[in-house]
N, C-alpha and C positions, 0 to 999 in steps of 0.2 A: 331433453336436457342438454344443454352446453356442459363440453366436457374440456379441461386440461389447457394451464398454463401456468409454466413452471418457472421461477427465477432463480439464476443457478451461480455460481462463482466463475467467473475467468472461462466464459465461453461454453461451459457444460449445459446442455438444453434436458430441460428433464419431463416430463408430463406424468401426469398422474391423473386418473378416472375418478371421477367428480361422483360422490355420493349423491346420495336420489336427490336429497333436500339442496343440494346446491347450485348455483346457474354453472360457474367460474372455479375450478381449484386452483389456489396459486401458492405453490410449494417458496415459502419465504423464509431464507435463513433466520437462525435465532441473533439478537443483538443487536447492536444500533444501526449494523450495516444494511438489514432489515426494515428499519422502520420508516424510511421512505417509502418504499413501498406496500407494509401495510396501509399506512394511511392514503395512500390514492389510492388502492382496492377501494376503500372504503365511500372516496369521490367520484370511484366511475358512474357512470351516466352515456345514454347515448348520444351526447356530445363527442366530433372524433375528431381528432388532428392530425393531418397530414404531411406538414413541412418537417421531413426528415432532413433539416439544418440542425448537427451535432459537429463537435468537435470532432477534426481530422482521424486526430490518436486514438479518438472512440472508436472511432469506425473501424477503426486501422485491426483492434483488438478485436473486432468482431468477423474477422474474414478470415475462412480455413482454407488454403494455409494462410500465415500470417498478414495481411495487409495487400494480401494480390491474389487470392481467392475468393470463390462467393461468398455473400454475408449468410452466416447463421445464426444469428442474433443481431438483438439490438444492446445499445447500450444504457446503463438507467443509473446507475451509483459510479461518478467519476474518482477514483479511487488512484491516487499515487504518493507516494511518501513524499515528503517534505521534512527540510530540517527545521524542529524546531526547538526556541531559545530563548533564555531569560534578557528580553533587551538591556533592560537596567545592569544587569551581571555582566552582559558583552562590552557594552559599552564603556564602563569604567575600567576595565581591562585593554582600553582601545580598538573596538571591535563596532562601531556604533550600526554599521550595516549588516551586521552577520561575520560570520567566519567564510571566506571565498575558498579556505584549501582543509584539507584534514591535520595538516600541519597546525593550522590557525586552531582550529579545534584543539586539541592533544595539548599543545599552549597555555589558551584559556583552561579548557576542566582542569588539566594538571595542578594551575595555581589554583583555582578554588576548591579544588579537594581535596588539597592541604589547607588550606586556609579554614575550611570546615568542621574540620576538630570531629570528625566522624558522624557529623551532621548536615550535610551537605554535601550533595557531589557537580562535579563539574558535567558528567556522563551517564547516560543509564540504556540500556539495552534490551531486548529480549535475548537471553542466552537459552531459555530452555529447549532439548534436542528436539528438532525435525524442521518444518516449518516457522518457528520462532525466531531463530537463530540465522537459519538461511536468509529469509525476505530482512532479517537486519543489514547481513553481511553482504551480501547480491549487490548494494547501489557502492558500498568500498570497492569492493570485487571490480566493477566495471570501472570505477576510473581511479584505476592502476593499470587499467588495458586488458586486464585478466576478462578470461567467459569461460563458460563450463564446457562449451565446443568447439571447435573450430568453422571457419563458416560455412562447409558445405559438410557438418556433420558427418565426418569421415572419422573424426578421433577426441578422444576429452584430453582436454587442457586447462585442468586445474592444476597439476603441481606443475609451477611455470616461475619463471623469473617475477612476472609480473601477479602471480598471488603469490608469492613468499613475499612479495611489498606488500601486498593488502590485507597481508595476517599480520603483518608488525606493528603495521596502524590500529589493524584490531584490538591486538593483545596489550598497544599505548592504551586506548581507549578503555578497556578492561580495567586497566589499572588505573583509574579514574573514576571507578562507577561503584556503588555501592558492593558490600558485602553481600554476596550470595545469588548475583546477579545470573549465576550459570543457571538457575530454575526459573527467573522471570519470564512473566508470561506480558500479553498486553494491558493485562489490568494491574500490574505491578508500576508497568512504567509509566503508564496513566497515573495512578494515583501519586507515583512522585514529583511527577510535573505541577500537576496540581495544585499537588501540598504546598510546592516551593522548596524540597527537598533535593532537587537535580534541575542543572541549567540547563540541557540540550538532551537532543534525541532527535535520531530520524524515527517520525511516525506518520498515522496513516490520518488522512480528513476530516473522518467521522471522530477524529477526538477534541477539533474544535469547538465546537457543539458544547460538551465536556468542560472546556477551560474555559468558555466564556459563561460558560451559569454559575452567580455565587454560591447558590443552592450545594455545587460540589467542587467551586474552587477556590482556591486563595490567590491566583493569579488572573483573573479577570482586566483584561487588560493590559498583561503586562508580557505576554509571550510574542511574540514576533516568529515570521515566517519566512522561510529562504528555500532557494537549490540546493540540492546537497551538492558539499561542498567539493572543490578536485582533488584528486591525487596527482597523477602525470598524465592524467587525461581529464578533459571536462564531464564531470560527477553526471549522473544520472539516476531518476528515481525509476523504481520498481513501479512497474503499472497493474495493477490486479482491479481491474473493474469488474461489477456487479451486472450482470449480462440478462436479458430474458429471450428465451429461445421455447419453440414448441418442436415437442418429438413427432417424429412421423408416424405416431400410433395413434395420436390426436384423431378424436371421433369428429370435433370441429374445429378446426384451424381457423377457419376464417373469423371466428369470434374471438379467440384464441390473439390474435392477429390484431384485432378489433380492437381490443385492451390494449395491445402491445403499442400502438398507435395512438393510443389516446395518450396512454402514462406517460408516453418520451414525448407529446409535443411542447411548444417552447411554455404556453401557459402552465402544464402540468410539472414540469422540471423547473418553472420559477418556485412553484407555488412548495413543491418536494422540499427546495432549497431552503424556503423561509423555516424550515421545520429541523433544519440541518440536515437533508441528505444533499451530501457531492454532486453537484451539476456535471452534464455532460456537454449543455450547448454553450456555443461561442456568446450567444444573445444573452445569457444569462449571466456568463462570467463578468463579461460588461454591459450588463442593466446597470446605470447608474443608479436607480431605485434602492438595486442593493448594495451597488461597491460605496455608496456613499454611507453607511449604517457602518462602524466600529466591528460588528462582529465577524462580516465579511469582508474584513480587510487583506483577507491569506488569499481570497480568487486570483489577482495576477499572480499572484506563485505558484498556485496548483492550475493555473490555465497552462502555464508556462511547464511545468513538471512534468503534468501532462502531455502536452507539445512533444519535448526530448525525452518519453522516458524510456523505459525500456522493457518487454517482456519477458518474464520467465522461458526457458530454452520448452519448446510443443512439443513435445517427448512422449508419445503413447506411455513410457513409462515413468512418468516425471515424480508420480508423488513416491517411489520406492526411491526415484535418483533423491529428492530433496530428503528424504528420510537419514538416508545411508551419511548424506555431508554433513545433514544438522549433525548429526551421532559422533562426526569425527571433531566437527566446529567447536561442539559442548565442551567434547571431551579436553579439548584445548582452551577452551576457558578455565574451565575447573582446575585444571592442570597437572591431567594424567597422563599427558602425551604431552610433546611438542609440539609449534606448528608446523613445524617440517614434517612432524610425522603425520601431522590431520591431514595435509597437502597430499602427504602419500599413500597413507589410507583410504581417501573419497577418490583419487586417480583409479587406484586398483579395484574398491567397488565400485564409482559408475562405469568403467570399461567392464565389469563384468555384468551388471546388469543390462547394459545397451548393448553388450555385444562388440562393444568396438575394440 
């Protein structure tokens, strides 16, 4: 029996021993970020492809250490935030390309969230603590110049000149976004976009999909896609791709391998795509096949997003650092602390969980 193959978040390779009755186990998260690749499980065949032509920044995310280490993965779900927005709303507010700065942003929601009558907002977010919060704040965070480290990870610098400017933006922002926004999660601020109950948000790919099926949206058609916008630095998005990697416990890698080869080639990443999962290769982003179809009209922006984005800091201990910020982030939404104090809260716990 072939044994173990496993598709994991942001570079984690995982394997798992394949029950009797099975050729193949392939550990696939739950939700839509998923079902790309359920469904080519379901197309493999031994047909294989070899042209590992993907996008640079995929790659880039698949080498430990970051982008100049060897690869331990491949990449399968291209995954990075994008701003997105109610064109018709930007636009009569003088914005007809998008907002270029978070100024521009804070601006526009501001007026239409008063002009909303508490039915409409200009803004909406994931506020709820840990990872909800973070992967919102993270692309603010970076262009204001702020990072959670310094670059040769010697010391954390988050309470910094430059995030006490990217909490003020936040906390603008906040005040623009629906009531109760500190517990949002991503199916909160999905379904406000949706509805047509909030003009913008940075959010993730796999929600295009989403707003262009009538079946679950009232804005088909009408949301438009950008870079997240600047602060004092040129905006950057959050890169969290969908990764498939085999453990070194793997009874057979080479089949393991096999799949892994087949699923990323450019036929099976077109075919992903038609289905809504995030492309990874360059051939795909511009197949005109598809950039000419309405639905995939957001590829030059997440090709591009992708391009400049930015990854989460490779922290052996990262998901207790993202925990400890979300916790202080929240609690500065809600508005039990100041920003200043969440600034100086996440300083004192990620120094003390990294040690630095």
């Amino acid at each position: 029996m072939r044994k173990g193959l496993a598709a994991a978040l942001f570079a984690a390779a995982v394997m798992f021993t394949a029950p009797a009755w099975a050729d193949i186990t392939i550990a696939v998260p739950s939700g839509s970020e998923g079902d790309g690749l359920r469904a080519a499980a379901e197309d493999y065949s031994a047909e294989m492809g070899i042209n590992i032509e993907i996008l640079a920044k995929s790659l880039a995310v698949c080498r430990s250490p970051y982008n100049t280490g060897p690869f331990v993965c491949l990449p399968y779900v291209g995954n990075a935030q994008m701003f997105f927005y109610d064109a018709e709303q930007f636009t009569e507010k003088g914005l007809p390309g998008g907002p270029e700065t978070w100024d521009d942003v804070i601006t526009v929601a501001s007026e239409l969230t008063a002009e909303g009558g508490g039915r409409y907002y200009g803004y909406v977010f994931r506020g709820g603590q840990g990872n909800p919060v973070v992967a919102d704040f993270m692309p603010i965070f970076w262009s204001y110049g702020a990072d959670m480290f310094n670059e040769d990870r010697t010391a954390v610098t988050i309470d910094t000149a430059e995030g006490a400017a990217a909490m003020e933006t936040f906390m603008a922002l906040k005040e623009t976004a629906p009531r109760g926004v500190e517990s949002y999660q991503a199916d909160e601020v999905g379904r406000a976009l949706a509805a047509g109950t909030a003009a913008s948000s940075i959010s993730w790919p796999n929600w295009v999909a989403t707003f262009e099926d009538p079946s679950q949206s009232q804005m088909v058609g009408k949301i438009s896609y950008s870079a997240i916008p600047s602060g004092t630095h040129a905006g950057s998005s959050e890169i969290g791709h969908w990764t498939m990697g085999i453990m070194s416990a793997s009874q057979n890698k080479q089949e393991a391998f096999d799949f892994m080869v087949w699923a990323t080639s450019p036929e099976q990443i077109k075919i992903s795509a038609t289905r809504g999962n995030p492309p990874v290769r360059f051939s795909v982003f511009t197949d005109p096949e598809l950039t000419s179809q309405e639905q995939f009209r957001h590829f030059p922006t997440l090709m591009e997003a992708i391009t400049y984005s930015t990854p989460r800091p490779r922290h052996p201990k990262w998901p207790e650092i993202e925990n400890a910020f979300g916790i202080e982030l929240s609690k500065a939404v809600v508005g039990t602390i100041t920003p200043a104090e969440a600034l100086a809260n996440a300083q004192a716990a990620v120094e003390q969980i990294s040690g630095l």
